[in-house]
KOLPA-974320 format. One record per residue (C-alpha): residue number from 0; residue in one letter; x negated, z, y negated. Coordinates in nm, 2 decimals, m for minus. Example, Ala and Ser with C-alpha at 12.3 -4.5 7.8 and 13.67 -1.06 7.14 Angstrom:
<site 0; "a"; <m1.23; 0.78; 0.45>>,
<site 1; "s"; <m1.37; 0.71; 0.11>>,
***
This chain:
<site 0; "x"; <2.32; m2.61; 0.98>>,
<site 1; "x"; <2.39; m2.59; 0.57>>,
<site 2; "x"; <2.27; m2.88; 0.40>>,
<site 3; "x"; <2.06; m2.75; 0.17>>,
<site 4; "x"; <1.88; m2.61; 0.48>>,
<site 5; "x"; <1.60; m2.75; 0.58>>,
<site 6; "x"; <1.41; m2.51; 0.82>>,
<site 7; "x"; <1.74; m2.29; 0.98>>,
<site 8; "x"; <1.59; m2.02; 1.14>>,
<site 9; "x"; <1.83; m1.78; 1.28>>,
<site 10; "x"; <1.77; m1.39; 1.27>>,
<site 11; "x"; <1.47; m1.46; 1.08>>,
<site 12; "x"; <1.18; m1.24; 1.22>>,
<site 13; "x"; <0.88; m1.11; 1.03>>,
<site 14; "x"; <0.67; m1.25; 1.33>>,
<site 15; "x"; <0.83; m1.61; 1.20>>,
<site 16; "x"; <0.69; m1.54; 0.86>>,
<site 17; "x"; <0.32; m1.47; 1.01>>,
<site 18; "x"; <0.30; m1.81; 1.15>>,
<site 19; "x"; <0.42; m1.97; 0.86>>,
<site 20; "x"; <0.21; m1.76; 0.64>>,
<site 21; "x"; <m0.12; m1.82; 0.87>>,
<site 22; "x"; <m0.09; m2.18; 0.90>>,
<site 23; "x"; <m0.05; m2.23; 0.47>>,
<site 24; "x"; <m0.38; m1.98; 0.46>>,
<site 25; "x"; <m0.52; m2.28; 0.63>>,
<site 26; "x"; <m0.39; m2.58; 0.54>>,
<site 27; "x"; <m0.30; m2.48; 0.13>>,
<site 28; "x"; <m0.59; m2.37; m0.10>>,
<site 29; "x"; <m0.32; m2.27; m0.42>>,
<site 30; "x"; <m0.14; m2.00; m0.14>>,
<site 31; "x"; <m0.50; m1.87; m0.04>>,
<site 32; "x"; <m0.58; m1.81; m0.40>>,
<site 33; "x"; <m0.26; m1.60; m0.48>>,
<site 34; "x"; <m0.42; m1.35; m0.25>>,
<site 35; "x"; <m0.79; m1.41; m0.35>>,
<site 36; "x"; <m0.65; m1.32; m0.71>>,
<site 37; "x"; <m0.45; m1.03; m0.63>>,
<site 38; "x"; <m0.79; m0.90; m0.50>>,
<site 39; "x"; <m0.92; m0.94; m0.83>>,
<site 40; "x"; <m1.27; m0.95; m0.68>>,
<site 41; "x"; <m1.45; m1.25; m0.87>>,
<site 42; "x"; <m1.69; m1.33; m0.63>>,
<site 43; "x"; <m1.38; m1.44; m0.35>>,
<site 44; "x"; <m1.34; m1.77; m0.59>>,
<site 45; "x"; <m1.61; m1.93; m0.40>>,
<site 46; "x"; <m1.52; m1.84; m0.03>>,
<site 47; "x"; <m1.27; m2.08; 0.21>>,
<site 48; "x"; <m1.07; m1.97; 0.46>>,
<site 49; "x"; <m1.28; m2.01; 0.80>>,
<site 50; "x"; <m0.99; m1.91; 1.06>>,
<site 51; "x"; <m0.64; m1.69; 1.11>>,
<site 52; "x"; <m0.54; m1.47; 1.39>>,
<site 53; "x"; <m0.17; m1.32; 1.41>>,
<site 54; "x"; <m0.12; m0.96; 1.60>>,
<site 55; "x"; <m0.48; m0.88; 1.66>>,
<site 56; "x"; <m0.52; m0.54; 1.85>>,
<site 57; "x"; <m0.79; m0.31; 1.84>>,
<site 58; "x"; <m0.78; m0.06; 2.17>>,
<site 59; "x"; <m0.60; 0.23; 1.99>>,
<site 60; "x"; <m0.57; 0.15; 1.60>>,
<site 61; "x"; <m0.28; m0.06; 1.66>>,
<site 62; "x"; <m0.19; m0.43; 1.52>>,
<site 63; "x"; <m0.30; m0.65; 1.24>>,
<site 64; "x"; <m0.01; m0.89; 1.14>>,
<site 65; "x"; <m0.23; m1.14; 0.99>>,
<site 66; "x"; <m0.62; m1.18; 1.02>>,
<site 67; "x"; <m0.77; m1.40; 0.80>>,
<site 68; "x"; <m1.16; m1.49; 0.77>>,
<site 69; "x"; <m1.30; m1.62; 0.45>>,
<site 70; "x"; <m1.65; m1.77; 0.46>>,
<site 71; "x"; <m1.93; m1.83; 0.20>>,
<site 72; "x"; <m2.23; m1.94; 0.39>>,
<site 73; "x"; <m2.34; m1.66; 0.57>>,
<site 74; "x"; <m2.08; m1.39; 0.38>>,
<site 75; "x"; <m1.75; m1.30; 0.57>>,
<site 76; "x"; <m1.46; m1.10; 0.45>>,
<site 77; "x"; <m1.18; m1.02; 0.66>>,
<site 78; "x"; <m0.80; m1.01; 0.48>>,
<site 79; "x"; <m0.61; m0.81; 0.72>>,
<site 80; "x"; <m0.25; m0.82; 0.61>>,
<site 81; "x"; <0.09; m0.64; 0.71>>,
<site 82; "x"; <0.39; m0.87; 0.64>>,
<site 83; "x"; <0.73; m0.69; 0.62>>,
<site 84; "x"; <1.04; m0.81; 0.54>>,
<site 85; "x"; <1.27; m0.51; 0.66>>,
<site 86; "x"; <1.10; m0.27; 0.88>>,
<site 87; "x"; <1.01; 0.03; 0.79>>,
<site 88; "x"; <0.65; 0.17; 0.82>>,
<site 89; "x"; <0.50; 0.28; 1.17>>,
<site 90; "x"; <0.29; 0.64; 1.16>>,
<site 91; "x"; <m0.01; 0.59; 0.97>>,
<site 92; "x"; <0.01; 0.20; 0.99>>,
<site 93; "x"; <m0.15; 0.14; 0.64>>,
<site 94; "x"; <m0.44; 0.37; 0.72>>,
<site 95; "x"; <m0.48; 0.25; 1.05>>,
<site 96; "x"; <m0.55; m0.10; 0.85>>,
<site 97; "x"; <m0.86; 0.03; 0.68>>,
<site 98; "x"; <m0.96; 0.18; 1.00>>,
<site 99; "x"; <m0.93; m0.17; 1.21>>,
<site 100; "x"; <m1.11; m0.28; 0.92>>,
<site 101; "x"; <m1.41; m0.05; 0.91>>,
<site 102; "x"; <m1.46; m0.09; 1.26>>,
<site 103; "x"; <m1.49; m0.47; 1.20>>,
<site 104; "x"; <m1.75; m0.40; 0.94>>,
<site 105; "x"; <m1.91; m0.21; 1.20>>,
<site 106; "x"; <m1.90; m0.47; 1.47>>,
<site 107; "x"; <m2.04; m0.75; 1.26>>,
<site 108; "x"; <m1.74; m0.96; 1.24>>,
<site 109; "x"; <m1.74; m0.95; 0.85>>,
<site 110; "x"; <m1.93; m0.77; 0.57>>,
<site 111; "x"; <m1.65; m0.66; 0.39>>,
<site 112; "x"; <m1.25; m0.61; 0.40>>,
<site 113; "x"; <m0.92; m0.66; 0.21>>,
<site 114; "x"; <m0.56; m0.46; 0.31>>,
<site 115; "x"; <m0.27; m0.60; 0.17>>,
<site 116; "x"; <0.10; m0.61; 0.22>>,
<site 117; "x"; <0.33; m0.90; 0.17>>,
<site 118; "x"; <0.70; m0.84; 0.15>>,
<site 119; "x"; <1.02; m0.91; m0.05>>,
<site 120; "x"; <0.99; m0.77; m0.37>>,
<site 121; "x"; <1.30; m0.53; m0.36>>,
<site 122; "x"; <1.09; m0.40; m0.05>>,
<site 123; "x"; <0.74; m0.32; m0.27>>,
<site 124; "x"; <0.97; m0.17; m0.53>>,
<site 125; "x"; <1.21; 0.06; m0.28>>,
<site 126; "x"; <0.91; 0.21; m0.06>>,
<site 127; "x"; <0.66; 0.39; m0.18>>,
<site 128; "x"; <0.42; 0.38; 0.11>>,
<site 129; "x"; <0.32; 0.01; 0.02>>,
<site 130; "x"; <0.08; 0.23; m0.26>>,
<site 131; "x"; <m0.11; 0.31; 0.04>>,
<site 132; "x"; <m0.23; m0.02; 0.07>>,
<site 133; "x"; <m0.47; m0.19; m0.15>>,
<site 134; "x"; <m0.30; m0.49; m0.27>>,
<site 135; "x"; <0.04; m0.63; m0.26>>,
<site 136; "x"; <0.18; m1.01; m0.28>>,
<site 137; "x"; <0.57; m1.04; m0.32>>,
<site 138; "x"; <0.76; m1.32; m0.11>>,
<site 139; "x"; <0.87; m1.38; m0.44>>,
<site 140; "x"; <0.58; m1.49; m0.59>>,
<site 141; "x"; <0.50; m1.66; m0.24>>,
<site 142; "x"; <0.83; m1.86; m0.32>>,
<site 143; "x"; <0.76; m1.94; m0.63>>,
<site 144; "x"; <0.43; m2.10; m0.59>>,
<site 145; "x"; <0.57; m2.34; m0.30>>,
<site 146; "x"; <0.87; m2.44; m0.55>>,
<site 147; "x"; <0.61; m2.63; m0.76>>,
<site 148; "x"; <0.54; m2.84; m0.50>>,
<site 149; "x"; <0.77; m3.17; m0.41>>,
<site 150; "x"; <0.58; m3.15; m0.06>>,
<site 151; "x"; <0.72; m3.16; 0.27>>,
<site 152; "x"; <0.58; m2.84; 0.37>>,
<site 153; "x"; <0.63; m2.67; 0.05>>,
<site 154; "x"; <1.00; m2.73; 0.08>>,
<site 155; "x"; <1.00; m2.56; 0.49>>,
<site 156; "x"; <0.82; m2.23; 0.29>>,
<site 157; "x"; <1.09; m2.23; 0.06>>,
<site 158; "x"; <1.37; m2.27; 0.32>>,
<site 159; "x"; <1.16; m2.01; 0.51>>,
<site 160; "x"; <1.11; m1.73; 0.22>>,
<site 161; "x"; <1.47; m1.75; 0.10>>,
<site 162; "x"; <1.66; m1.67; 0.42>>,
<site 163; "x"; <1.37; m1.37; 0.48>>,
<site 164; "x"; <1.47; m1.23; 0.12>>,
<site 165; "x"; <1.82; m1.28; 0.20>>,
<site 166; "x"; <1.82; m1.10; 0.50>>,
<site 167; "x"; <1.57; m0.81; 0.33>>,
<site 168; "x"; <1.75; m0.46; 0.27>>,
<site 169; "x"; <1.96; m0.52; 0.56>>,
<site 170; "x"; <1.97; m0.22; 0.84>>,
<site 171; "x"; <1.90; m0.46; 1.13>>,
<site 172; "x"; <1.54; m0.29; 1.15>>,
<site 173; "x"; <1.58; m0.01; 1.01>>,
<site 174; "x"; <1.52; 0.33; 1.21>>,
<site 175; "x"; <1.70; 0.59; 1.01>>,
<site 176; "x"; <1.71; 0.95; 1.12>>,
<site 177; "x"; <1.94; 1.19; 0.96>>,
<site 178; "x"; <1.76; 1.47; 0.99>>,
<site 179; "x"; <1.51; 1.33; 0.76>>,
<site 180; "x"; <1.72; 1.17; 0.52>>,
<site 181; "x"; <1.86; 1.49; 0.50>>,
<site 182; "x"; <1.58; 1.73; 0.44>>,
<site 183; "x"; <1.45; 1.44; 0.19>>,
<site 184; "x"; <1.77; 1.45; m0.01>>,
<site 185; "x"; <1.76; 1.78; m0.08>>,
<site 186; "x"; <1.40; 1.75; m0.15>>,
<site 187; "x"; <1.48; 1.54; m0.44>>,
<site 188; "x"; <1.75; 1.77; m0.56>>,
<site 189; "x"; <1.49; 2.05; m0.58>>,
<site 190; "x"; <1.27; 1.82; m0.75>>,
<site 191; "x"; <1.52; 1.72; m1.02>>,
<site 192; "x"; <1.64; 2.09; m1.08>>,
<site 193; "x"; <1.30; 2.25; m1.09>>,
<site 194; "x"; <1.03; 1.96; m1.16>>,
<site 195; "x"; <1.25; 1.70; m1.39>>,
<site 196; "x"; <0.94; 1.62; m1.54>>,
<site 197; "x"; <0.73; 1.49; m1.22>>,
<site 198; "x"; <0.73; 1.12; m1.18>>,
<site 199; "x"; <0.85; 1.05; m0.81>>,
<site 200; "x"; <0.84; 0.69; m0.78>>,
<site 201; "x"; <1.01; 0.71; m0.39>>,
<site 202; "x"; <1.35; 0.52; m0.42>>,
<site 203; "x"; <1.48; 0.49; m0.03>>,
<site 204; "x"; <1.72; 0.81; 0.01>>,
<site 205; "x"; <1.70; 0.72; 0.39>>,
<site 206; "x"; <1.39; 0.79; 0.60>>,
<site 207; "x"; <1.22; 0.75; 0.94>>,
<site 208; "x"; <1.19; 1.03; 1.16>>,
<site 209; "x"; <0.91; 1.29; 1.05>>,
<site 210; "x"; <0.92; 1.13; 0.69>>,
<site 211; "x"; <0.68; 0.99; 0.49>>,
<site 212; "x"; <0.40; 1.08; 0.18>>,
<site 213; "x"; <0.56; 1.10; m0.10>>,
<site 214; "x"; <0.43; 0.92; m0.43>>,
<site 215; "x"; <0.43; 1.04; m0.74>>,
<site 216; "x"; <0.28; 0.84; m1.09>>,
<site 217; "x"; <0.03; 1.01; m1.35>>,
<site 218; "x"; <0.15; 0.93; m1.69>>,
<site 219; "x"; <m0.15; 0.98; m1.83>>,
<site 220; "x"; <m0.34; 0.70; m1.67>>,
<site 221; "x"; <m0.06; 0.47; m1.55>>,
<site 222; "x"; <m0.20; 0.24; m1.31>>,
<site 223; "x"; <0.05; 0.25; m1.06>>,
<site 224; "x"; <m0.09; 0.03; m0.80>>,
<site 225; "x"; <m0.45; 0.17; m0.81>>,
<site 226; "x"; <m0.42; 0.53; m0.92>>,
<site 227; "x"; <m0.14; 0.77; m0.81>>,
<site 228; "x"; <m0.05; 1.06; m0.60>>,
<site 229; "x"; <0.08; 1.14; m0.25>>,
<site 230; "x"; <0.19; 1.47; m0.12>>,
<site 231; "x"; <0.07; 1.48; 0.25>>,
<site 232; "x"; <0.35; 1.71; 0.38>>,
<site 233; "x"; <0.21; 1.70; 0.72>>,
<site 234; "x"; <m0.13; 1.74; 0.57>>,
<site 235; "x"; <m0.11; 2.09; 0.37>>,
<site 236; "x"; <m0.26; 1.88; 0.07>>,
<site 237; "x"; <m0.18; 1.69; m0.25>>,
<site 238; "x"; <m0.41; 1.40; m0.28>>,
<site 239; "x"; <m0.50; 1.18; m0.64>>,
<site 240; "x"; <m0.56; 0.83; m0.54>>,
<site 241; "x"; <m0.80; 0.59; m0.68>>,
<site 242; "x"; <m0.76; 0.30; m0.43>>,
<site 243; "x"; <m1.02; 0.06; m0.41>>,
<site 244; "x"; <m1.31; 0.29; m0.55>>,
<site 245; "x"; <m1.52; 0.42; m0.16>>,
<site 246; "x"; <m1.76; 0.25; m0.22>>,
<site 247; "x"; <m1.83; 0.37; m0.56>>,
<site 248; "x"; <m1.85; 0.71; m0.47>>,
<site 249; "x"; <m2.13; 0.84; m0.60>>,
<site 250; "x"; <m2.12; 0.69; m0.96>>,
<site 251; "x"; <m1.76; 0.74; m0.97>>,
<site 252; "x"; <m1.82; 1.13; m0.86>>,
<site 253; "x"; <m2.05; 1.16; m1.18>>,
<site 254; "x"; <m1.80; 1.03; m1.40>>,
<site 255; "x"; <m1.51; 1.24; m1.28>>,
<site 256; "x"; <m1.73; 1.55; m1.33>>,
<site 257; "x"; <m1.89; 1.44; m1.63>>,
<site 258; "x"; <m1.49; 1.47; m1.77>>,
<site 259; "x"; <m1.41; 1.79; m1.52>>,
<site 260; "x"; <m1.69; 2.01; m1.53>>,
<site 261; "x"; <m1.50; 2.29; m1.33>>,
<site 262; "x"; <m1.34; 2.08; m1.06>>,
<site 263; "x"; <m1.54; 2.28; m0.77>>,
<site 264; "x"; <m1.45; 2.59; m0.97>>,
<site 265; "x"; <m1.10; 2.48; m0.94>>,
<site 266; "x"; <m1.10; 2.38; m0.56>>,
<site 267; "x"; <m1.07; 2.05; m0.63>>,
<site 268; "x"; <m1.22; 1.85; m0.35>>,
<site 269; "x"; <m1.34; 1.47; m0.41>>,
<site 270; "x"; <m1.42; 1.28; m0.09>>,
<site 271; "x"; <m1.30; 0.89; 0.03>>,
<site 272; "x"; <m1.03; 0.82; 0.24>>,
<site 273; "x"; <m1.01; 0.51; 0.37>>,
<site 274; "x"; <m1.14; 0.24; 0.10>>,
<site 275; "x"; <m0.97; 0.50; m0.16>>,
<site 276; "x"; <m1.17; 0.83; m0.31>>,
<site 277; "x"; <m0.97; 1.07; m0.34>>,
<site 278; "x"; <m0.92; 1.36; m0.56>>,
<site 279; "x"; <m0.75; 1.67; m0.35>>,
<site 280; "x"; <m0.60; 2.04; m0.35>>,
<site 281; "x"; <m0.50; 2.23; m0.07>>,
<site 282; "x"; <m0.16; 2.37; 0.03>>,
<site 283; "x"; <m0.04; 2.66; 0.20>>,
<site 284; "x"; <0.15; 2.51; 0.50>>,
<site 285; "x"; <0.31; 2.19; 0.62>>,
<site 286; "x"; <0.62; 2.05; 0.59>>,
<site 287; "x"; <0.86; 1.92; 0.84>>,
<site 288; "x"; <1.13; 1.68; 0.78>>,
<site 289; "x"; <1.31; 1.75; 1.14>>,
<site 290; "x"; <1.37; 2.13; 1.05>>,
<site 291; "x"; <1.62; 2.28; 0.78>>,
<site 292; "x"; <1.49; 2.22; 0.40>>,
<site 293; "x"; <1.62; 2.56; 0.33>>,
<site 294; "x"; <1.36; 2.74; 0.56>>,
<site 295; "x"; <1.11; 2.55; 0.38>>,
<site 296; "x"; <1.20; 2.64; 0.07>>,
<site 297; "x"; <0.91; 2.79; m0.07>>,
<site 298; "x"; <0.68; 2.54; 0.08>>,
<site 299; "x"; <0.81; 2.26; m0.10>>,
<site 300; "x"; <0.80; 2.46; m0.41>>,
<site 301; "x"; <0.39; 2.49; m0.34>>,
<site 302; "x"; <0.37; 2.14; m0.30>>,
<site 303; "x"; <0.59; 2.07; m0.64>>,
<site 304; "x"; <0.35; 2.31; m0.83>>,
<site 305; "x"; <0.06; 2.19; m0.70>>,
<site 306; "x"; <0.15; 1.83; m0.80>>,
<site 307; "x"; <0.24; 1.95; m1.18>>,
<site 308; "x"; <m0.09; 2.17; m1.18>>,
<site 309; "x"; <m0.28; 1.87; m1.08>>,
<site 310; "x"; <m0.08; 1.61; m1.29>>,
<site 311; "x"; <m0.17; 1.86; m1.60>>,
<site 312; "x"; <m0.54; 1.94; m1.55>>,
<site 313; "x"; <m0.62; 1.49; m1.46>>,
<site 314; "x"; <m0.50; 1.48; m1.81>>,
<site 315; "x"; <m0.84; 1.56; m1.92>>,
<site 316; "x"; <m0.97; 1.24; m1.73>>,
<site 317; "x"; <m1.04; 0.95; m2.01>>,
<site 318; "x"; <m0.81; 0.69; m1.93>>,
<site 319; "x"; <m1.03; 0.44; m2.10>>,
<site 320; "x"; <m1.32; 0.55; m1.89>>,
<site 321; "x"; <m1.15; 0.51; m1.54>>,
<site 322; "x"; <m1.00; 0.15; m1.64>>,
<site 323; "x"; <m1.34; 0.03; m1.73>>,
<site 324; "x"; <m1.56; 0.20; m1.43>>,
<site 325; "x"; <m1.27; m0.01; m1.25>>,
<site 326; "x"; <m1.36; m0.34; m1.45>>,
<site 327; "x"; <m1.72; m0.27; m1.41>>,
<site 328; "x"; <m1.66; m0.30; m1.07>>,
<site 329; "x"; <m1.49; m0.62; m1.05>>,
<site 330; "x"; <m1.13; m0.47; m1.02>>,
<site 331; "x"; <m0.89; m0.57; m1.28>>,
<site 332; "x"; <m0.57; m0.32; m1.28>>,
***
């Protein structure tokens, strides 16, 4: 063992992370609060951290890395959290999240729920399916809160965070498949040729098998962790994102048609995915990332100009307006 090591632990896991992680929920009030910020929900200042389950499983909507149950008398809110270090993303794990979630809302077990993702930060700013979920901590930050403390614990989260950002970016478990990677490469060739102008914020040239939504920014709101697009390929749609907002719907539906009086005109559809409403077009056909990018050709053009059409006509939204219906709300972005 180095020296400077004081917690060695070889082959770091991101399972080792979610005990680490769950036990400073508990026992460290400053860490809790990095994530009751990044919620940006006010009211969360007043609630403690009752209890912390790792890998809960709910019969057919998969795994929760990290359950954690804040309390405020008789108010609970659940923080359900994915914690990656490497991996890449499991189909529809994000929005299988928000469905564990609504189903706990459902069942009692809290009034209300939080998804986040914790990971390195080269990992938030490489893959663009961490959008999907509504808040995001970075190790980094993680690592340097515990650095301000001379504690004994402190210093094991340290040791801890640093070998799992060392060992982040390596392929070790990574599932590449090159049919994918190389559909999506010539995806973004196309892109940059035909579409130069479209802000695709996707980084990772290599992807899993069947692919994954890719994200593209709106320039003229710029809130790229709250507001942004995804092109469901498998999906025959291009959906506008404005995380956070479900439960909003029906004042935030008057204030998007308040600024686009001919949305239904236009067939844009409005409706909430998830804790997210979103603001959608169809697409004629599907796109498949196992199959020759050449035979889909003209498809990927339909999804290109639908993404420019819709990034031109949201330019009528008031940016001003959608920040502060967010603020109103409690949401700082």
């Amino acid at each position: 063992m180095e020296k400077d090591t004081l917690l060695k632990i070889n082959g770091i896991m991101e399972h080792d992370m979610d005990v680490l992680f769950s036990e400073s929920f508990l026992l460290d009030r400053g860490f809790m609060e990095i994530f009751i910020e990044t919620a940006g929900k006010e009211e969360y200042r007043s609630y403690d951290a009752e209890s912390v389950e790792i890998s809960h499983v709910d019969t057919g909507l998969g795994e929760s890395d990290i359950t954690v149950i804040l309390t405020d008398g008789d108010r609970r809110v659940a923080f359900l959290i994915e914690n990656k270090i490497d991996a890449v993303h499991q189909e529809r794990q994000a929005e299988r999240y928000y469905e564990r979630g609504n189903l706990g809302v459902k069942n009692g077990q809290y009034q209300a729920f939080e998804v986040f993702i914790v990971a390195p930060q080269k990992y938030l700013d490489a893959d663009s399916e961490v959008d999907l979920y509504g808040h995001n901590v970075s190790y980094n930050t993680c690592l340097d809160y515990f650095k301000t403390s001379s504690s004994m614990r402190s210093k094991v989260m340290v040791s801890a965070l640093e070998q799992a950002m060392s060992s982040a970016g390596s392929a070790r478990n990574k599932v590449v498949d090159e049919e994918a990677t190389a559909f999506w490469k010539q995806f973004v060739e196309y892109k940059n040729t035909f579409y130069g102008d479209l802000d695709l914020r996707d980084k990772v040239m290599e992807k899993p098998k069947g692919g994954a939504w890719a994200t593209f920014g709106i320039p003229s709101i710029d809130r790229k962790r709250y507001i942004y697009i995804y092109l469901k390929h498998d999906r025959g749609r291009v959906d506008l994102n404005f995380s956070g907002l479900s439960e909003y719907y029906t004042e935030f539906k008057a204030l998007v048609d308040s600024m686009l009086p001919d949305r239904e005109e236009k067939h844009y559809n409005l409706e909430i995915t998830g804790k997210t409403i979103s603001l959608w077009h169809s697409v004629d056909g599907t796109l498949d990332y196992q199959k020759p990018f050449e035979e889909q050709k003209n498809i990927v053009d339909a999804y290109l100009r639908c993404i420019k059409d819709m990034v031109e006509y949201v330019a009528l939204l008031d940016r001003d307006k959608i920040v502060d219906f967010y603020t109103s709300k409690g949401i700082s972005i």
